[in-house]
N, C-alpha and C positions, 0 to 999 in steps of 0.2 A: 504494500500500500504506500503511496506517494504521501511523502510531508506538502501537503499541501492543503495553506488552512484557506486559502480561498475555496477550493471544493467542497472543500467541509464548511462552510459556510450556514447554508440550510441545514445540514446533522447539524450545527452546534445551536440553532435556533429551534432543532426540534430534534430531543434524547431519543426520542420515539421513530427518528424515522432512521437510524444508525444501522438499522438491518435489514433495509430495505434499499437505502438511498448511494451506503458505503459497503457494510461490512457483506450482504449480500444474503449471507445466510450464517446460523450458530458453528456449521462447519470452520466454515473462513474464519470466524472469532478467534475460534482455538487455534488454527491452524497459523495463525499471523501474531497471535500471542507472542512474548517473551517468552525463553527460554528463563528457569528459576537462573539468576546473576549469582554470582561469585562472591559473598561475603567474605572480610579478612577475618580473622582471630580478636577473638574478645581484647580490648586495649590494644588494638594494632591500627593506624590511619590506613587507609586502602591507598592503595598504591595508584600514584598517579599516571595518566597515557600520555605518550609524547605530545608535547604542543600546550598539556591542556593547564588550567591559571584558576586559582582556590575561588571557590567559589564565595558570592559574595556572602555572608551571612544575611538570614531571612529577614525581610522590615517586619516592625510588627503590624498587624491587622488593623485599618482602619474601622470607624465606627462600622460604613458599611460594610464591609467584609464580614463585619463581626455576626450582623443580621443575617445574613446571606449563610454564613457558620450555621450559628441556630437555626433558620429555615430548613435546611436540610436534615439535622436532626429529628426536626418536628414533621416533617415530610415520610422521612424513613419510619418512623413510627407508627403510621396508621395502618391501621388492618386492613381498612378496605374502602375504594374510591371509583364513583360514578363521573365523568368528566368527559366535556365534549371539545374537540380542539380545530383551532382553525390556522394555517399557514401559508402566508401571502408574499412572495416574494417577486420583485425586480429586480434584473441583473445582468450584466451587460446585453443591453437587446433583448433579454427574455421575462415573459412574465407568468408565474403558473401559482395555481390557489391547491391547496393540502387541506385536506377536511377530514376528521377522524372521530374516533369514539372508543376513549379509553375506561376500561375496568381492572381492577382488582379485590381480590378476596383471598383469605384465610388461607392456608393448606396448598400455596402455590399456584394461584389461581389466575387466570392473565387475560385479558382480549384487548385487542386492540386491533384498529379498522381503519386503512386511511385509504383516502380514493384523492390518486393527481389530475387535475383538468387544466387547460390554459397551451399546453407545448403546443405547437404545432405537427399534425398529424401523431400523436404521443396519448394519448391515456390509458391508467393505469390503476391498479389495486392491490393491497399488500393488508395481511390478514393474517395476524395471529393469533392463534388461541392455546389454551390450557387448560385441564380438567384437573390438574395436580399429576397424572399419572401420563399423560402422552401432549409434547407440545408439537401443534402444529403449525405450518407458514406455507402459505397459498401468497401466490403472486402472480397477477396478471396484467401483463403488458400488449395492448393491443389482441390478436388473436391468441401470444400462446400464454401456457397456461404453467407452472409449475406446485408441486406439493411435496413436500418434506415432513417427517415426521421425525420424533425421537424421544425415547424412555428419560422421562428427565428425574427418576430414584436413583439411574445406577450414576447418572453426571452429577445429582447432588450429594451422591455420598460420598466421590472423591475430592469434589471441592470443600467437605467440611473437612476433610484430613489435613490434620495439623501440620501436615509435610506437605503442604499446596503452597506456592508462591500467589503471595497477595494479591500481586500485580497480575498475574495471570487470573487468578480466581475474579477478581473484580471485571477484565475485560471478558471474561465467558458469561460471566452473569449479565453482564449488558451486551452482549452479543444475540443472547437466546431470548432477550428480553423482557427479562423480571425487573430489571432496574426503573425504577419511573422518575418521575420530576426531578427526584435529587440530584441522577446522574445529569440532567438540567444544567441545575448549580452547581455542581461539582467542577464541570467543564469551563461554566462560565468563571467560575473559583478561581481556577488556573489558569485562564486564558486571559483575562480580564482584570484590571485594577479599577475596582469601583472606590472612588474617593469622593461621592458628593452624595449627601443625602437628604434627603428632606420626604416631610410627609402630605399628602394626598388624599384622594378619591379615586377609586376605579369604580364605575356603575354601580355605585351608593354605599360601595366598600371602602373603610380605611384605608390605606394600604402607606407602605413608604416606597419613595422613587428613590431608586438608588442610582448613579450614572458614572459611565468609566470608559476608560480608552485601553488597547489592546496592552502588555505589558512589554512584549518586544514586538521585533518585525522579525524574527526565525519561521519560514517558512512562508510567511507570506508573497505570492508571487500574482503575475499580472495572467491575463490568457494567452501570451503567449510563453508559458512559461519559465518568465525572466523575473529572478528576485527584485520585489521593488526595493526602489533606494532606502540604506537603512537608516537617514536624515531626512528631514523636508516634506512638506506635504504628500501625502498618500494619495493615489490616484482618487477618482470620484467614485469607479469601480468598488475599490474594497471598502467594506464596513470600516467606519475608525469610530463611530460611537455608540456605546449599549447602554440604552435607559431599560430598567429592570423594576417591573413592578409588584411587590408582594403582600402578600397580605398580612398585617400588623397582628394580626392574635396568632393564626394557624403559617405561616411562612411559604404559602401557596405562590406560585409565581404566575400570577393571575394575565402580565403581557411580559412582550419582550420586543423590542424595536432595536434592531442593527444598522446604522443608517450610514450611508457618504457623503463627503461634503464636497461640496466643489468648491473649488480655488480659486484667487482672481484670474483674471480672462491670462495675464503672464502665465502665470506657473500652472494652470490646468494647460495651456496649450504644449507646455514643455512636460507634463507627468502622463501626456496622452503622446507622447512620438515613442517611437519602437527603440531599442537596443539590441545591438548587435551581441554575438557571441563574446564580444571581449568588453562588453558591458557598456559602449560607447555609444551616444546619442546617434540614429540614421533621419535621415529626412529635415524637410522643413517644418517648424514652429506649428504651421498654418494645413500640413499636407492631410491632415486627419480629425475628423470631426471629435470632438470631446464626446469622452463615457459618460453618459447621464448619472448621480450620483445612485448610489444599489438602496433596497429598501428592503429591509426582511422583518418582517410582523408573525410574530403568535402570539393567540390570544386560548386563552382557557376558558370556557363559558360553562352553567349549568353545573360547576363542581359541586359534589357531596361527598364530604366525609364520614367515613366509619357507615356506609348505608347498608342494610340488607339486602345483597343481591341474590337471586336465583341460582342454584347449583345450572340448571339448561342454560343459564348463558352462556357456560363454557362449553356445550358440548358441539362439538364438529367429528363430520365424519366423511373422507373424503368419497366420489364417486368409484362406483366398482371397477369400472374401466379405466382409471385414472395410474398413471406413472408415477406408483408411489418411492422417491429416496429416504432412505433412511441410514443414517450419519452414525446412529449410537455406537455401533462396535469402534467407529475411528474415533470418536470421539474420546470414548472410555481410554483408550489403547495411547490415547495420545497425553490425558490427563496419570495415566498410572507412570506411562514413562518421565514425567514431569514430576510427581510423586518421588520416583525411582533416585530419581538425581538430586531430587531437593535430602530425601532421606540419608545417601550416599555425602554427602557434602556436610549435612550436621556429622555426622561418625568421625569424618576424618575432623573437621573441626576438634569435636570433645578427642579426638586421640592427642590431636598435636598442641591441647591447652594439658593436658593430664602428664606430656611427656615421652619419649619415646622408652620403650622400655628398656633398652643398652644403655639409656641415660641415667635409670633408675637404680639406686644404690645395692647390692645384692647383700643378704642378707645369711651369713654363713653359721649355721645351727654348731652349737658347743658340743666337741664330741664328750660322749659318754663313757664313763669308766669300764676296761674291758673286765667282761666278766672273769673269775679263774676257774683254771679247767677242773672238772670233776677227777676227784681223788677216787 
């Protein structure tokens, strides 16, 4: 998968569409995971890779941050949630609306519904479900059709092993797509320095606006896939501002607006000409029409928390004639080898904190008095 946080754009405006829009399928999640990394030895700094220069020490968390923190917490806590979602984006030259209907319940329970309209000759649908015991993903892009299934007891009982890497268990879980809202904020968490806050209304909700600008330009690139400048105005193309709206008692993130700005007529006309290979301005000032700035809107509507939902919501059952794939063996196969290594990697650790045993003092037992010989 390409660092490339312009594509991700739309997934980072919508957690929910990451398996659909990027990751493709719970396969790919795992399959594009980390490998469990190489910890040093307890009291030992890890060993630095050529080139690379100490990292800075962490700022601490601004007020909003701080919100943003706790919303997530208060998000990851509810049992269970009724929520309809809408996703509206422009961007360069394109404009397509995301319309969906998310649930969750108890016992692993999941649906989510989103239908694309707006591309040109493009529409589309992308449909998860879960019963607790079989999750399924239906995707249909114009005519064709696909359906994937997979046992998700024998994937959740590897990723509760204490020998899972975090970082991999966190990207399978938002791969398959149990993660909801928070994986949201989580994203926006790291990607985002919200440093303004203030408080509001969202359609007759309290809410606070919190607003921020991206934290570096690492990976940010243009379409035609040239790093933009890592100084100076940002094209009108990429997002450079997130207003984030939440809700003040439950930390719902009720909208979200990624917006571009455009430049004086100067410096839009100079952040819209092309670069060469060797990163060097081509063309004239004037030879190319300026990128309209990008607009990406979600909004959360009709949310309930903790509501009673129907066991039949989540039942899906695909058609009898239907191409069924199913992933679970690679998948299990791929999490126990990952297991494997994470498990192998603590051993050698506790060997090489405890000592090698040639190092270890020997201990030579007092001989005992020989007996004498029978008279």
């Amino acid at each position: 998968m390409r660092n490339n946080r312009t594509a991700y754009l739309p997934v980072l405006a919508s957690a929910f569409a990451v398996s659909w829009m990027i990751v493709g399928s719970p396969y790919r999640a795992v399959a594009q995971a980390p490998a469990p990394s190489a910890q040093p030895p307890a009291g030992q700094a890890p060993a630095a890779s050529p080139g690379a220069t100490a990292e800075a020490p962490a700022e601490p968390p601004t007020e909003a941050e701080r919100l943003i923190d706790a919303a997530i917490k208060k998000i990851a806590a509810v049992k269970s949630v009724s929520a309809d979602l809408q996703q509206n984006v422009k961007m360069l030259g394109q404009k397509f609306e995301i319309k969906g209907r998310y649930l969750k319940a108890p016992a692993s329970k999941v649906y989510l519904k989103m239908s694309i309209s707006g591309l040109p000759g493009s529409t589309g649908t992308m449909l998860q479900v879960c019963d607790g015991e079989v999750l399924w993903d239906y995707q249909q892009i114009l005519e064709a059709q696909e359906y994937r299934r997979l046992s998700v007891k024998p994937i959740f009982e590897r990723l509760n092993s204490p020998d899972i890497d975090p970082v991999m268990r966190d990207q399978v879980l938002g791969g398959l797509g149990f993660a909801g809202p928070e994986t949201l904020l989580l994203g926006l968490r790291k990607s985002i320095k919200f440093d303004q806050k203030e408080e509001g209304d969202w359609q007759g909700m309290p809410v606070y606006i919190l607003r921020g600008t991206w934290r570096n330009r690492e990976g940010l690139i243009g379409p035609d896939q040239q790093p933009v400048r890592p100084i100076g105005w940002l094209p009108a193309y990429v997002p450079s501002q997130a207003n984030l709206y939440i809700g003040k008692e439950n930390g719902w993130p009720y909208k979200l607006e990624l917006l571009g700005k455009v430049a004086s007529p100067v410096m839009n006309a100079e952040s819209n000409r092309r670069r060469g290979p060797d990163g060097r301005i081509q063309g004239r000032p004037n030879d190319e029409k300026p990128e309209p700035p990008s607009e990406i809107l979600l909004i959360y509507s009709n949310v309930q928390l903790n509501p009673t939902i129907r066991p039949e919501e989540f039942a899906f059952q695909a058609p009898a004639n239907a191409n069924v794939q199913d992933n679970t063996e690679v998948i299990t196969k791929t999490l126990d080898n990952a297991i494997n290594m994470q498990a192998m990697q603590k051993r050698a650790e506790a060997a090489k904190k405890e000592g090698s045993v040639l190092e270890q003092p020997l201990e030579i037992p007092t001989p005992s008095a020989t007996p004498e010989p029978p008279k």
